[in-house]
N, C-alpha and C positions, 0 to 999 in steps of 0.2 A: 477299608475301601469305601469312596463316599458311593453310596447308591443313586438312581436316575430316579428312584419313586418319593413321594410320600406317602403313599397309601396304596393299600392293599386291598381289590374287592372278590371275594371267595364263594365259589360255586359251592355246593354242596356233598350231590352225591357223587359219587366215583373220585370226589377230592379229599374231602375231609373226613366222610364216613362210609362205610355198607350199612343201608336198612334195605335194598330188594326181598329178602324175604319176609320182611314185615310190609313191606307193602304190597307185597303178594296176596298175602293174610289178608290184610285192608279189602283188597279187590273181590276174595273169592268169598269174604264175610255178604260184601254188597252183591255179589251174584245172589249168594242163598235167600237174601232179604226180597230180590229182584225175581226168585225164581227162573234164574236160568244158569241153562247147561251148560255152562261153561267156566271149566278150571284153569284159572288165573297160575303159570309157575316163574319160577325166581329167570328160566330162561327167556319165557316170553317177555318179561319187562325189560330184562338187560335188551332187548332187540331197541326197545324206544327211550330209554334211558336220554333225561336231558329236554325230551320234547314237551310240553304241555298238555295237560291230564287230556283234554279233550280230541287233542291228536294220538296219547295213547290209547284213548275209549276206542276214537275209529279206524286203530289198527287192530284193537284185540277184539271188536266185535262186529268187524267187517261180515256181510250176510248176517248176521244174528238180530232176528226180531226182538230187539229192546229200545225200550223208552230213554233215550240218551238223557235229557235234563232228571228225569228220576233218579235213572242211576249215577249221574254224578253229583246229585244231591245227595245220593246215598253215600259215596265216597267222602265229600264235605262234611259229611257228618261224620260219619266212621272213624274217619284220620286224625281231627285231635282229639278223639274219646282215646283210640287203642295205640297210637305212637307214643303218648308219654308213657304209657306203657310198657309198651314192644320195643321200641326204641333201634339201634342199630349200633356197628362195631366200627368205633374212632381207627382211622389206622394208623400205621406205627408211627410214632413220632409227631404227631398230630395233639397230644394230650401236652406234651411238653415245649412244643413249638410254638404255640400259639401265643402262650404269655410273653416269649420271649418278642416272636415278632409284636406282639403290640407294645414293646416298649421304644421300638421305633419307627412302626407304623401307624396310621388309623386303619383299623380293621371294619371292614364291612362285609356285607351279603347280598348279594342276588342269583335267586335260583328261578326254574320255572314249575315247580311246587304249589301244592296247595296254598292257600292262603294262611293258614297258623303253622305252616312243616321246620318253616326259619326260625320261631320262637322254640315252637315243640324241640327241636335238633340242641337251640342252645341252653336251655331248660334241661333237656336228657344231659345234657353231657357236662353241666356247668360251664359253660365258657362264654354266658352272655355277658360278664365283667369287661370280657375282652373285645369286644363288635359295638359302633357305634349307632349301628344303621342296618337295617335289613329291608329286602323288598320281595314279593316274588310277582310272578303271575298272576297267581292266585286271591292277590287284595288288587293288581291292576288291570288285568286282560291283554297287558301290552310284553310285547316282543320282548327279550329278554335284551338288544341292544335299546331299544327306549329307556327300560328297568336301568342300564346301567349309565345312559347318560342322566336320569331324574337322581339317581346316588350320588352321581359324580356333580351335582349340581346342587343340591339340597346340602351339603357337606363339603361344599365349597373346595372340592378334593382338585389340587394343583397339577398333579402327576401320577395317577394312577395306573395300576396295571390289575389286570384281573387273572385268577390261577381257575384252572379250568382243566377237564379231564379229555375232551370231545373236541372234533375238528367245529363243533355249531356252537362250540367256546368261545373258540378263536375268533370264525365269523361274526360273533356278535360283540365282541371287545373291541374289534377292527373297527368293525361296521359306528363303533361308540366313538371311535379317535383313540384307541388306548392301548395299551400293549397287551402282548396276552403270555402267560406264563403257563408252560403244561408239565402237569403231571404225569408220567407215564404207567402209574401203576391203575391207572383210574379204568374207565368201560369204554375207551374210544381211542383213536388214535388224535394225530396233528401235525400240520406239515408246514406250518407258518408260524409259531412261537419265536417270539423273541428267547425265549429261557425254556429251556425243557429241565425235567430232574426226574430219577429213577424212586427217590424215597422224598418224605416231608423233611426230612432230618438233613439230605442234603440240600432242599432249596430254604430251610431255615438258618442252616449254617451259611449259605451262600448269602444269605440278604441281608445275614447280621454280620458280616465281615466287620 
């Protein structure tokens, strides 16, 4: 079946892998560093999952007397010391999908991540073979649809669509000119995908028809 893309641009977390409780870890390391009281858990992140470290800082320590540029210096730092590390769990069909779709897509990345979390991610898991291009937030400051028209520009990319877990997926693939493809096993829901799929196994078999 001939497909409508040539490329593929892939969010990270809630699509291709779980690390929430490593960056739980990350967070409550930089509390203890920060001296403060407050325990970071796997449920509090899943609430901001998707947003930008700094709009997570000022939901998890909304009232709390801290130094924001310290402490997210402390994170910057933190994140690629103990993610290559600590790392996180591929989900199913994600280890064997991948190679296959890059044999007929160009695979990219754009996440709203630190700024090393996209290497760190393909690094832990081996699949940097397979990505030509990665961006996040965290090397730009910009909006996660800017992040994906600078990929879709810089990689000369024709027809792109982006796989994404979260309805601020979708808004931002849109908001790019692009399609958006959801997963539903991911931390969000979606009510405007062109392509939704329940597993990686069935949107990998779908797009290598």
């Amino acid at each position: 079946m001939s497909q409508p893309y040539d490329s593929l641009i892939f969010d990270m977390d809630g699509t291709l892998w779980d690390a929430v409780d490593s960056y739980a870890e990350i967070w409550n390391v930089t509390s203890r560093e920060n001296s403060v009281d407050r325990v970071v858990t796997r449920d509090d992140l899943l609430r901001y999952m998707g947003r930008p470290l700094r709009e997570i800082f000022n939901e998890l320590f909304r009232g709390i007397d801290v130094d924001a540029e310290k402490y997210l210096e402390g994170i910057a730092r933190n994140d690629p010391k103990m993610m290559p590390v600590l790392g996180g769990h591929l989900y199913e069909g994600v280890k064997e999908g991948i190679p296959r779709l890059a044999r007929q897509y160009k695979l990219t990345m754009v996440s709203n991540c630190g700024a090393t979390g996209l290497r760190d991610f393909l690094a832990f898991t081996g699949l940097a073979p397979y990505f030509t291009d990665t961006l996040t937030n965290g090397e730009t400051g910009l909006d996660k649809d800017e992040n994906i028209r600078l990929v879709v520009k810089r990689n000369n990319l024709k027809s792109a669509a982006y796989v994404g877990d979260i309805q601020r997926d979708s808004d931002a693939a849109h908001a790019a000119g692009i399609d958006m493809i959801h997963v539903t096993y991911g931390f969000g829901s979606c009510n405007d995908a062109q392509l939704s799929f329940d597993s990686f196994t069935d949107l990998t078999d779908y797009l290598t028809k």
